[in-house]
C-alpha positions in Angstrom: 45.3 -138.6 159.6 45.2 -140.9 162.8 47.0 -140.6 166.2 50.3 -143.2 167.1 49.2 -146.2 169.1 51.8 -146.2 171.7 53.4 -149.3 170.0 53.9 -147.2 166.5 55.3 -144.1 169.0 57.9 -147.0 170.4 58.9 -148.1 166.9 59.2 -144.5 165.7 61.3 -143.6 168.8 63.4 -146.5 168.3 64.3 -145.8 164.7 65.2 -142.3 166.0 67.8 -143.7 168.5 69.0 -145.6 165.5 69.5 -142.4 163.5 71.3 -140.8 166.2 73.1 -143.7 166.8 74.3 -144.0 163.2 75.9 -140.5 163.2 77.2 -141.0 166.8 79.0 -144.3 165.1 80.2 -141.9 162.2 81.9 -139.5 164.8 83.6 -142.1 166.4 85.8 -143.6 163.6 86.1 -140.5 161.9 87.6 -139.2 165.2 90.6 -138.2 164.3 89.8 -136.8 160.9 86.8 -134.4 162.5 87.8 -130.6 163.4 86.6 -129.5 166.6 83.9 -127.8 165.3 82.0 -130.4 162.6 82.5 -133.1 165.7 80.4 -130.7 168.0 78.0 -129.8 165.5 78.0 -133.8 164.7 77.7 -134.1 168.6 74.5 -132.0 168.9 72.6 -132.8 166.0 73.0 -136.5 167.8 72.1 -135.3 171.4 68.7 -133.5 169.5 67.9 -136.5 167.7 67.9 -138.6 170.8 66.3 -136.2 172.6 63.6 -135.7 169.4 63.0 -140.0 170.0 62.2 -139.1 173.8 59.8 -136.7 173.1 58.1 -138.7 170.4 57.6 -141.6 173.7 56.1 -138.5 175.7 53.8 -137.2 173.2 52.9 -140.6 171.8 49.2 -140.6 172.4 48.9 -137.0 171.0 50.9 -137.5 167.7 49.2 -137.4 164.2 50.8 -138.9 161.2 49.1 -138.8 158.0 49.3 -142.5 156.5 51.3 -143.0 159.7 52.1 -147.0 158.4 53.8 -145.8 155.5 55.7 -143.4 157.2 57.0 -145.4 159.4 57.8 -148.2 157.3 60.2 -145.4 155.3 61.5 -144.0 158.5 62.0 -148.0 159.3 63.6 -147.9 155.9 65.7 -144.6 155.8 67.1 -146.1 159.4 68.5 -149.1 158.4 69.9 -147.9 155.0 71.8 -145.3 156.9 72.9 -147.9 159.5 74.6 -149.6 156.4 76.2 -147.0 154.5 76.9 -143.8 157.1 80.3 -145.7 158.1 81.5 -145.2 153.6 80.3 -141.5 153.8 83.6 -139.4 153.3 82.3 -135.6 153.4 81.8 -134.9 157.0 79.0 -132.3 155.9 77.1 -134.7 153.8 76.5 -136.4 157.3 75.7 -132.8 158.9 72.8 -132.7 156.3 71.6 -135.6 156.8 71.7 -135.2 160.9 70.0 -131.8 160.1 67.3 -133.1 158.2 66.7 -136.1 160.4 66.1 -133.7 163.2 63.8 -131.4 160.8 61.9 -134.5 160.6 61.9 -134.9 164.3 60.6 -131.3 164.3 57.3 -132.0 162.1 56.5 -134.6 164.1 56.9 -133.4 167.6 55.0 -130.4 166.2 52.4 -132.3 164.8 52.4 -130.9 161.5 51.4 -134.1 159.6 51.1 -132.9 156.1 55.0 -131.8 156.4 56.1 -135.4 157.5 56.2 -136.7 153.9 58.1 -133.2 152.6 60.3 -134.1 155.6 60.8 -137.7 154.9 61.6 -137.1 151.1 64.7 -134.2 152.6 66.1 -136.5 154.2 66.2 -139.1 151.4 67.9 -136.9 149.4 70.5 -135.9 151.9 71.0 -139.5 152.0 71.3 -139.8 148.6 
């Protein structure tokens, strides 16, 4: 297990805004096909993600990742495959899944719990999937 440089805290933070930004993207051209409710809950889950990125800068120096270059070569991964496809996803709670498991990743991190990370990483593939 080793602590994020402050670069690898950047990158991971970065891929996090990407993820939001990704579902944010979703909400907006499924505007008009979103109730109220799933474009709140989309709303949140985007607002926690950023938020989850933030905190990742902040705590940067006290973060530990297990094989933390693998990890964030799949979270590099997982980002830009989502950035690709989110847009073709037609259940709206497919995309709630995946925004809850991207912020359940968030969660392991920021709680530096770095034998959950890979668990966490392989949820959110499969709501991906």
């Amino acid at each position: 297990m080793e602590n994020l440089t402050a670069d690898q805290a950047a990158e991971l933070a970065k891929n996090f805004l990407g993820l939001a930004q990704c579902i944010g993207n979703y909400r907006f051209a499924n505007w008009k096909k979103l109730s109220k409710t799933e474009n709140q809950d989309l709303s949140d889950k985007q607002w926690s993600i950023l938020n989850a990125g933030e905190d990742m800068l902040a705590l940067s120096t006290t973060l530990v990742i297990q094989e933390a270059d693998n990890s964030l070569k799949q979270i590099k991964s997982i980002t830009g495959e989502l950035n690709k496809t989110i847009l073709q996803i037609k259940k709206v709670q497919k995309v709630i899944n995946i925004g809850t498991a991207v912020i359940q990743l968030a969660s392991v991190i920021i709680g530096k719990q770095p034998l959950a990370i890979p668990g966490a990483i392989g949820d959110l593939v499969k709501a991906i999937k």
